[in-house]
N, C-alpha and C positions, 0 to 999 in steps of 0.2 A: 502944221507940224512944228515949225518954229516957235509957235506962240502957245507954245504947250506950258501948261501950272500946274502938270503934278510933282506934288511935294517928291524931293531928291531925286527927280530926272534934270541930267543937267544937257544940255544939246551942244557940239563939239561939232568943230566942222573937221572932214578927214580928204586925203589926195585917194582918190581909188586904185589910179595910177595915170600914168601920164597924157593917158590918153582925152578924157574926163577931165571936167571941171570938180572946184573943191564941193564936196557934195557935204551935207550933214546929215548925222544920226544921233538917236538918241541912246543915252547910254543908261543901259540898264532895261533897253527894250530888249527881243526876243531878236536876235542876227536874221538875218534872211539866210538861205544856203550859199546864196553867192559870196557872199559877206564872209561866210564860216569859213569858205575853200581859199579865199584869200588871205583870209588870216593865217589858216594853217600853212599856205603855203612860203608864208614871209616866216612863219616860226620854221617852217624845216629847212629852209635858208638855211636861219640863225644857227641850227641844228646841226647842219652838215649831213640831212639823213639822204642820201641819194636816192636811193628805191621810193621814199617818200616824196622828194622832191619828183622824181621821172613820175611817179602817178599822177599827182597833182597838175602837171603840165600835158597827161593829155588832158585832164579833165575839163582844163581852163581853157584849151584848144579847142576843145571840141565844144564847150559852152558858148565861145569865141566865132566860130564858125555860124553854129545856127543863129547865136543873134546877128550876123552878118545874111544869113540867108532870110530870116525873118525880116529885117531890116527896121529893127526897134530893139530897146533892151528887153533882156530877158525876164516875165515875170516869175514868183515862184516857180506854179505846176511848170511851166514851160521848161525850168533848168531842171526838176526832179523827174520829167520825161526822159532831158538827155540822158541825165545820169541812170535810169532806168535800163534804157538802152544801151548805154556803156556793160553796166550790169550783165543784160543778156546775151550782148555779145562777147563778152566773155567767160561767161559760164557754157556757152556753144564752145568756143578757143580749150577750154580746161576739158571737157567732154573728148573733143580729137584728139590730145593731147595725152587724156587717162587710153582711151582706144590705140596711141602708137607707144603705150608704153612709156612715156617720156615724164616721169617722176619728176627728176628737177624742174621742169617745166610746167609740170602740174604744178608744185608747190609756191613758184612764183604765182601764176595766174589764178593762185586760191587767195594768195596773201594782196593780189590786187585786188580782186572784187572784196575782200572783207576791208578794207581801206577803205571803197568805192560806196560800199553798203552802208560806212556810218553815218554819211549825210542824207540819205532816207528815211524817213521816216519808219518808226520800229511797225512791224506788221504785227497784224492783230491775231491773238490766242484764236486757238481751233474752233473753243467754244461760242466766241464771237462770230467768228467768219459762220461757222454754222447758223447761227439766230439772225445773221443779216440775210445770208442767202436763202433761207426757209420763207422768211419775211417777203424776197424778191421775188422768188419763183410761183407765189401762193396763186392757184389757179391756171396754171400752165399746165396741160398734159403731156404724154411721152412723146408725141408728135412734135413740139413744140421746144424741142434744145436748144435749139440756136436762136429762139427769144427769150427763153427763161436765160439764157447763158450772156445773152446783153442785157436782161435787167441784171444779172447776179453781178456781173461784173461795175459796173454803173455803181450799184449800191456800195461794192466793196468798195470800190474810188482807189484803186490801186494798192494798198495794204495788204493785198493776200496775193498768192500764187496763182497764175491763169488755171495750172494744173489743179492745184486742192483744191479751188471752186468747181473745177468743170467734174470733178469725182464726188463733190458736192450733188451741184446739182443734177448728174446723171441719177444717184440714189434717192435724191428725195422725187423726181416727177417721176421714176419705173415703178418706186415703190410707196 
């Protein structure tokens, strides 16, 4: 990676943080997510944005922990699972929350997961989700849900919603 010759990559070593040795990257390559959440979280520092800054530290926390429980750094999918999981736990939080009425609190725990949500990857158009899942399920009859619904899912590779594949492919093996 060092000994890289594409023309105007220039490689820069950086502190990750104090923990970590000076590691390098290449600049002008694609950020990793881990990369991107620390970036932003040193800009909403700079910021002063607190609500930004409090999101960001669980997210680093909680990134923090499972490579502690893994007991290795975290590769990509590994941190886009966490944050996946952060994700659905709280849009669970925002669902109790719309159920006791509690608006202000909705509003926050909406404006977090849409924070939470920009470093996943953008999920894929209906019409796509449809041609993968069609593609996955081919050959499975109605008996067969719960392995048409682990190829469908497998193929989608986490871009779509468990719900609009599994209404997916309830309608293509019935019908």
């Amino acid at each position: 990676m060092l000994g890289c010759s594409q023309k105007g990559t220039t490689v820069v070593p950086f502190l990750l943080n104090s923990i970590y040795p000076t590691s390098y990257i290449l600049l002008n390559s694609p950020m990793t997510t881990l990369e991107r959440i620390d970036q932003d979280f040193k800009t909403t520092m700079k910021t002063r944005d607190e609500f930004g800054l409090s999101v960001l530290r669980l997210v680093r926390t909680a990134l923090k922990n499972k490579q502690i429980e893994l007991g290795h750094e975290l590769s990509e999918e590994e941190a886009l699972a966490v944050l996946k999981t952060m994700v659905k736990q709280y849009q669970d939080a925002l669902s109790d929350f719309q159920a006791a009425s509690r608006q202000d609190l909705v509003e926050k725990q909406q404006k977090e997961i849409d924070l939470i949500v920009a470093y996943l990857p953008a999920k894929l158009p209906a019409e796509e989700i449809e041609k993968i899942v069609a593609e996955a399920v081919k050959g499975f009859g109605p008996n067969d849900t719960g392995k048409a619904m682990g190829a469908a899912m497998k193929a989608v590779d986490g871009r779509a919603d468990g719900n609009e594949v599994r209404a997916i492919v309830q309608r293509l093996i019935s019908g």
